[in-house]
C-alpha positions as CSV (number, residue, x, y, z in Angstrom):
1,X,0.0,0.0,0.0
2,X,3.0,2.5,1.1
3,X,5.0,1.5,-2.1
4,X,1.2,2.3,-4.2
5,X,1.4,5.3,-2.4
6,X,4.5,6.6,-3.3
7,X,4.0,5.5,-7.0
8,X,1.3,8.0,-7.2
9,X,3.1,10.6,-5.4
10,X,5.9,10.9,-8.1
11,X,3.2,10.1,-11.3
12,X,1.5,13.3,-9.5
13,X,5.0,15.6,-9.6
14,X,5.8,13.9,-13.5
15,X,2.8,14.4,-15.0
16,X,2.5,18.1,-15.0
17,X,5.8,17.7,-16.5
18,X,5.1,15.8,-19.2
19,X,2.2,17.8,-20.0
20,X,4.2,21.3,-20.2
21,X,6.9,18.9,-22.0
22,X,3.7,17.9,-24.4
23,X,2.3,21.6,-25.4
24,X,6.1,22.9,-25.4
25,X,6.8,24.7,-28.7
26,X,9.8,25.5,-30.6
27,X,11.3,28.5,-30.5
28,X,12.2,29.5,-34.1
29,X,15.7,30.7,-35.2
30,X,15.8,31.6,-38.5
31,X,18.8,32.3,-40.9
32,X,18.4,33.8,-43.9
33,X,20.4,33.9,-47.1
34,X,20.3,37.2,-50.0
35,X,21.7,36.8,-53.3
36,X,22.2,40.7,-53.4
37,X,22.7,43.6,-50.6
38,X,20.1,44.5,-48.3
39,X,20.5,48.1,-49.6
40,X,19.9,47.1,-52.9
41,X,16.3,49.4,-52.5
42,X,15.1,45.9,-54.8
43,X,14.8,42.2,-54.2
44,X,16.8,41.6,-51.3
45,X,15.3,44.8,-49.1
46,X,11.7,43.3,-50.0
47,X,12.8,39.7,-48.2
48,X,14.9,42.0,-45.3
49,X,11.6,43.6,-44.4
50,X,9.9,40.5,-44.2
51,X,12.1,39.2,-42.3
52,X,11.8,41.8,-40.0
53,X,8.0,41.1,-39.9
54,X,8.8,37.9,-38.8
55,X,10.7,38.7,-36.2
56,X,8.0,40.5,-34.4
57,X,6.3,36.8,-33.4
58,X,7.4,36.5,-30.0
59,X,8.3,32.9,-30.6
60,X,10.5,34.2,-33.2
61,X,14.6,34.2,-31.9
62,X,16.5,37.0,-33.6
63,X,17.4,36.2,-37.0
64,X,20.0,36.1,-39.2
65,X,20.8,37.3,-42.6
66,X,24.0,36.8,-44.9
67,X,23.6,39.3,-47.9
68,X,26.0,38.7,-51.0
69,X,26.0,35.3,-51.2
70,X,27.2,34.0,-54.7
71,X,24.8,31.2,-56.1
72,X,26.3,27.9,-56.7
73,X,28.8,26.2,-54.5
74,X,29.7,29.0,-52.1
75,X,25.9,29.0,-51.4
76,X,26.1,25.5,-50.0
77,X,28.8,26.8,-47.6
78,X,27.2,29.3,-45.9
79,X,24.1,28.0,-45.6
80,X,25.9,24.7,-43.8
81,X,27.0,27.6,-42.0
82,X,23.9,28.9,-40.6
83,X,22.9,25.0,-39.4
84,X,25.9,24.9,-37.7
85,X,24.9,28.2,-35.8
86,X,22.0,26.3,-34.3
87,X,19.3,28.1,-36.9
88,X,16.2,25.1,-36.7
89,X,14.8,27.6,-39.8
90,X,16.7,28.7,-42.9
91,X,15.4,30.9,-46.4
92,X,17.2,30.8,-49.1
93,X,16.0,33.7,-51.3
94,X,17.2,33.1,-54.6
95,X,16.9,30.6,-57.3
96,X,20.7,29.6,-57.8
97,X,20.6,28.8,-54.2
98,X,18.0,25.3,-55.2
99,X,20.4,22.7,-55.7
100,X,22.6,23.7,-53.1
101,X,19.7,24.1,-50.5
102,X,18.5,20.3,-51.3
103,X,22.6,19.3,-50.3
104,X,22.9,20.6,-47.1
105,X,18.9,19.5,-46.0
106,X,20.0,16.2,-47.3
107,X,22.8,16.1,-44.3
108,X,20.6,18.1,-41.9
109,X,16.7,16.3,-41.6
110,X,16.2,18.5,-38.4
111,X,16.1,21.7,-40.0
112,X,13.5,23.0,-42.0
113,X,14.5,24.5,-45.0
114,X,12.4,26.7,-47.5
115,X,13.6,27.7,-51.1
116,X,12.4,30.9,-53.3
117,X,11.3,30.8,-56.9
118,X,12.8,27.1,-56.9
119,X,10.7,23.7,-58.1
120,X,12.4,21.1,-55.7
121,X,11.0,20.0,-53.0
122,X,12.2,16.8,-50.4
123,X,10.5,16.2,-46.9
124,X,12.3,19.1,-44.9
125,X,12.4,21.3,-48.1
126,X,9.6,23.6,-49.2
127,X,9.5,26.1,-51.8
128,X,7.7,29.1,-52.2
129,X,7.3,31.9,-54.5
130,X,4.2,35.0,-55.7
131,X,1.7,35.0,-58.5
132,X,4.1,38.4,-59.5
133,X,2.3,38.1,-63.2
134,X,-0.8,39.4,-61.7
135,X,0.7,42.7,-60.8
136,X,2.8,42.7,-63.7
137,X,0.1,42.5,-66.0
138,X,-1.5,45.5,-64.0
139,X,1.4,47.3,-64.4
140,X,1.5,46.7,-68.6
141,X,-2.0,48.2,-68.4
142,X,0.0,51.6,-67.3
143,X,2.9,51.5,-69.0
144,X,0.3,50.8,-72.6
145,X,-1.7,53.4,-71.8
146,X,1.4,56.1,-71.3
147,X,3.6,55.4,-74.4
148,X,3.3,58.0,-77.4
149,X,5.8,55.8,-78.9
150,X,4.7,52.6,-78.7
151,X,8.1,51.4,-78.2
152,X,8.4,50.2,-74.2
153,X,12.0,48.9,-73.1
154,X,11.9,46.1,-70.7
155,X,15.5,45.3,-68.9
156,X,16.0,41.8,-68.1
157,X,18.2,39.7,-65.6
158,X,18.5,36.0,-66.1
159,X,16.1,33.6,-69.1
160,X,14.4,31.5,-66.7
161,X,10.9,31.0,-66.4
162,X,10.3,33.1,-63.8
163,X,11.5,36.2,-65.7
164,X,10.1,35.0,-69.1
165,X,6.7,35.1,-67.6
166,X,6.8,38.6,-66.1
167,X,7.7,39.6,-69.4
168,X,5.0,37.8,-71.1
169,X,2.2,39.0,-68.3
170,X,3.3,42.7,-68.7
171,X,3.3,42.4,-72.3
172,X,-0.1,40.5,-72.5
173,X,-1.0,43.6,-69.7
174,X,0.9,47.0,-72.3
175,X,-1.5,44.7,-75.6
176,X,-4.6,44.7,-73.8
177,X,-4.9,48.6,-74.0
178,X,-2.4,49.0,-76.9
179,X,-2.3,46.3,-79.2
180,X,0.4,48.2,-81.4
181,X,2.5,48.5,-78.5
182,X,5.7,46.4,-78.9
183,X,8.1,45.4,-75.8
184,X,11.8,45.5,-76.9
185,X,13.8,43.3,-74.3
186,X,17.5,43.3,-73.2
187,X,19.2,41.2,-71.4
188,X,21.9,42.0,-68.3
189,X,22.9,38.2,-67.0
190,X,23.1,39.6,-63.8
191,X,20.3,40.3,-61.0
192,X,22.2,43.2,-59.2
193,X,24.8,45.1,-61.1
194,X,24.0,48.8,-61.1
195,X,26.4,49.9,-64.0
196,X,25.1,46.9,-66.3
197,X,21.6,47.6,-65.9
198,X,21.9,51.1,-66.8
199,X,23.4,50.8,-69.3
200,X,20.9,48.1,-71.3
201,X,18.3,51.1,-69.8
202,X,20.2,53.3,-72.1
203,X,20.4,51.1,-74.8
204,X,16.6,51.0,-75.0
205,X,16.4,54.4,-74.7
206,X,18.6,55.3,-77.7
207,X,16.0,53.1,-80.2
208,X,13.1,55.0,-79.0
209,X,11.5,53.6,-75.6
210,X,9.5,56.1,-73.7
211,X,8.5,54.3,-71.0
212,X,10.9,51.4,-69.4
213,X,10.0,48.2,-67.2
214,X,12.5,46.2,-65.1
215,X,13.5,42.7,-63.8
216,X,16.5,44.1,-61.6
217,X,17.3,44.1,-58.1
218,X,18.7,47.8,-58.4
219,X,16.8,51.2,-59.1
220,X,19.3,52.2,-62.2
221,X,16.8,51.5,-64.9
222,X,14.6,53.9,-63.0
223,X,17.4,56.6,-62.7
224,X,18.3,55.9,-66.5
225,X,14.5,57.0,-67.3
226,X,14.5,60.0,-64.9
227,X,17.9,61.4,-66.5
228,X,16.4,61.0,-70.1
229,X,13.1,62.5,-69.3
230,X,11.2,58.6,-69.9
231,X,8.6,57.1,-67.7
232,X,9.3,53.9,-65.8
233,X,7.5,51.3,-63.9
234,X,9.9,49.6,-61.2
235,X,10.2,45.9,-59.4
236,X,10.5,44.4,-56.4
237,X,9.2,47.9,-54.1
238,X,8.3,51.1,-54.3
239,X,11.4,52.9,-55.7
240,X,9.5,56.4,-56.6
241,X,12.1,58.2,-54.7
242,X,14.7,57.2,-57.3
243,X,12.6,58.5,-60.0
244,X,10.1,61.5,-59.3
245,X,9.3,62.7,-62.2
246,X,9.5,59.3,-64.2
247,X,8.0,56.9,-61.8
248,X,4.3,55.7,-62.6
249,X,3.7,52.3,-60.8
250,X,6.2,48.7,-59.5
251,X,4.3,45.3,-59.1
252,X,6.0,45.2,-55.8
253,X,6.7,41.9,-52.8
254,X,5.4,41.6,-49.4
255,X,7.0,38.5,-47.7
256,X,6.0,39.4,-44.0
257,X,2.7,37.3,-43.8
258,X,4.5,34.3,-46.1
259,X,7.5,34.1,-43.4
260,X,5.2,34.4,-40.2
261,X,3.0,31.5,-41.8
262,X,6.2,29.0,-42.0
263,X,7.5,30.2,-38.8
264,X,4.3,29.9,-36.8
265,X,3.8,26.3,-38.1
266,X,7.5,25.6,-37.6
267,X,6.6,26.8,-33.8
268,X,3.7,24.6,-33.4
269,X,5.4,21.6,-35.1
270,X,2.6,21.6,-38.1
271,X,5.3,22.3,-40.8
272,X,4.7,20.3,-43.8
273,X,6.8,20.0,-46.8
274,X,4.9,22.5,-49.9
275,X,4.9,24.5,-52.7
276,X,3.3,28.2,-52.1
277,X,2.7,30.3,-54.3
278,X,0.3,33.1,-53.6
279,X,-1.0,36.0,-55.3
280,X,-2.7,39.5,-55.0
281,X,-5.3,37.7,-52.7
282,X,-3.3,36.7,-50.3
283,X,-1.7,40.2,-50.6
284,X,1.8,38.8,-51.4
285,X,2.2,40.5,-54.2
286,X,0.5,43.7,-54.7
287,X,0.9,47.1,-57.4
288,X,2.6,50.3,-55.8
289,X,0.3,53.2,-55.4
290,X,-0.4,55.0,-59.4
291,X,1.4,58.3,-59.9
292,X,-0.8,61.4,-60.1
293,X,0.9,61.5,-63.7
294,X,-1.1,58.6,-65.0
295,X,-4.6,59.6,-65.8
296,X,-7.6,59.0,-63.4
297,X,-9.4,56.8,-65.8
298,X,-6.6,54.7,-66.4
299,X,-6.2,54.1,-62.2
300,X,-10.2,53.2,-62.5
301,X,-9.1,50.6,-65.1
302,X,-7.0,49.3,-63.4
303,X,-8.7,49.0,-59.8
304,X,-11.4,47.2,-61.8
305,X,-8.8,44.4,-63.0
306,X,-7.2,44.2,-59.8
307,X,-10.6,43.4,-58.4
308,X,-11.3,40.7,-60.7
309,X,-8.1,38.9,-60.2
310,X,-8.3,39.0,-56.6
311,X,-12.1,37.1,-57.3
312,X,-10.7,34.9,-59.3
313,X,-12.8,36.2,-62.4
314,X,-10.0,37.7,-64.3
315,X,-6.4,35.3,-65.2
316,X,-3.8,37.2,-67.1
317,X,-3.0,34.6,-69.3
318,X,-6.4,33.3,-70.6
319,X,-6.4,32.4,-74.2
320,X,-6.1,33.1,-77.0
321,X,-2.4,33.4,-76.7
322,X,-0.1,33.1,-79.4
323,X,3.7,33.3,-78.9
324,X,6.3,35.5,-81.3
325,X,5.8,33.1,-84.1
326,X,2.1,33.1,-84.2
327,X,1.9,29.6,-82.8
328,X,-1.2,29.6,-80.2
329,X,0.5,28.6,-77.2
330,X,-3.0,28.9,-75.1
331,X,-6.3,27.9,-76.7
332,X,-9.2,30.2,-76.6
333,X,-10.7,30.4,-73.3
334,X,-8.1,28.4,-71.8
335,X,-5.6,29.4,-68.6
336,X,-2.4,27.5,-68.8
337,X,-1.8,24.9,-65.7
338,X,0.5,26.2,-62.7
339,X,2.9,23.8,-63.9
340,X,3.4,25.4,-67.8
341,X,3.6,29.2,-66.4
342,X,6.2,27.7,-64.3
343,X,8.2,26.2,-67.2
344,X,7.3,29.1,-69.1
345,X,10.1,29.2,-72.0
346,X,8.7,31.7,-74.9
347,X,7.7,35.0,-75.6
348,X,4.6,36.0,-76.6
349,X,3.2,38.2,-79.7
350,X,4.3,41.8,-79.1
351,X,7.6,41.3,-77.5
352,X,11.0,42.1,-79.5
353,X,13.8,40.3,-78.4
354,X,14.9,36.6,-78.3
355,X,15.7,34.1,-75.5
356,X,19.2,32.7,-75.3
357,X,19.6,29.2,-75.0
């Protein structure tokens, strides 16, 4: 009876124990990783502020962030580098970084990793990335309506699918308004390198482009447009104060409620391996407010598109679509599958330029 006694004397001092134990939750300590500098005013300062969302989560550990990082093998380094630090949460933020981020999760099942703009997945890797053609095509909508010359320039980082589709939704966007419109692209190879982008700003400005559009992590294709008295519609966020007078609109990022969702489930334990990709209705994406330059029926316009996409009545790449060629690419009333904008790989009518192989 004595020994019964005592038996439920120490289950009564465990249990509460094991309880508390049960309903503990992770703290999160995140580590993040930038392909470009956080003062790029582009890319990289749109993830920074997100990650300073995060941080605001009272579960949330401060965070860490390595800007610079080159992709490729010195990616795999650093990011090793952050596990090591004891981070149980790490972003990699650009897509160079895929392979690399699948290596070092491979040798590390504990952590939870999640990958931008990638397509690979594996059980503690996710990916994630925004529906950034809505806003683009919004943003085509302006830029169509403002050219005289019906030349727009369109400055260009890498040929992947990710920019090929921007192109093609702002495009789709600047033809809706302005069939006769034509989009000349140029190609940098680079996603942050101030002097090279400028310069292919120039370039488009010497054969004619009055209004330019971007896929850069720096704000010199908006100064380029400002110097030469051109309109320009930015990337990534609102970069008006680089250009004043030449600034109309950016399909811009907001990552904060995208990295509080994966580090709240990370914190509860409910993290699942998954590929996110959200849109305007989720408010991931989003347009920058209209300049006062572009005229009042043209905002109306476009506040009535951006409320059909967020309902889900209006898709940007609905059919008929036919690419340079005049091959229909998307049938007549058709929306391509999530998986074929993805692996998006050719322009459509109305954009000059070719895609290297």
């Amino acid at each position: 009876m004595r020994r019964f006694a005592m038996l439920a004397l120490a289950l009564l001092l465990v249990l509460p124990q094991i309880a508390a134990a049960a309903g503990a939750k992770e703290k999160v300590k995140a580590g993040f990783i930038y392909v470009g500098p956080v003062g790029d005013a582009g890319w990289t300062w749109a993830h920074d502020q997100g990650r300073q969302e995060m941080e605001k989560l009272p579960f949330v550990e401060p965070s860490t962030f390595i800007e610079s990082v080159p992709e490729g093998a010195e990616s795999e380094r650093v990011i090793t580098g952050l596990v090591r630090k004891g981070h149980n949460l790490v972003f990699t933020t650009s897509f160079g970084y895929m392979d690399a981020t699948l290596d070092v999760a491979k040798r590390n099942k504990d952590v939870v990793f999640m990958h931008c703009s990638g397509y690979k997945t594996a059980e503690n890797v996710g990916n994630y990335f925004g529906r950034m053609y809505e806003p683009r095509y919004l943003s085509g909508i302006v830029a169509g309506k403002m050219t005289k010359k019906n030349v727009i320039g369109y400055v260009a980082a890498f040929p992947i699918p990710e920019v090929i589709r921007g192109i093609n939704a702002f495009t789709l966007g600047v033809r809706s308004v302005n069939p006769e419109a034509q989009v000349r692209v140029v190609w940098t190879q680079t996603w942050f390198d101030p002097g090279v982008e400028r310069d292919a700003a120039d370039s488009l400005l010497d054969v004619g482009a009055d209004v330019l559009a971007m896929h850069q992590d720096a704000p010199a294709t908006l100064q380029a447009a400002e110097a030469r008295g051109a309109y320009v519609i930015g990337y990534n966020s609102d970069m008006r104060s680089f250009a004043p007078n030449a600034f109309l609109t950016a399909p811009v990022w907001n990552w904060g409620p995208l990295y509080a969702k994966v580090a709240k489930e990370v914190h509860e334990g409910s993290w699942k391996s998954e590929s996110i990709w959200w849109g305007m209705q989720q408010d991931l994406v989003k347009l920058a407010p209209i300049s006062d330059k572009v005229p009042a029926a043209v905002k109306q316009l476009v506040e009535e598109k951006t409320a059909a996409i967020k309902a889900g009545k209006l898709h940007p790449f609905t059919g008929p679509i036919k690419d340079q060629g005049g091959k229909v690419q998307v049938a007549a009333g058709s929306v391509p599958t999530d998986g074929e904008l993805l692996g998006m790989s050719y322009f459509v009518e109305g954009v000059q330029g070719t895609i290297p192989k």
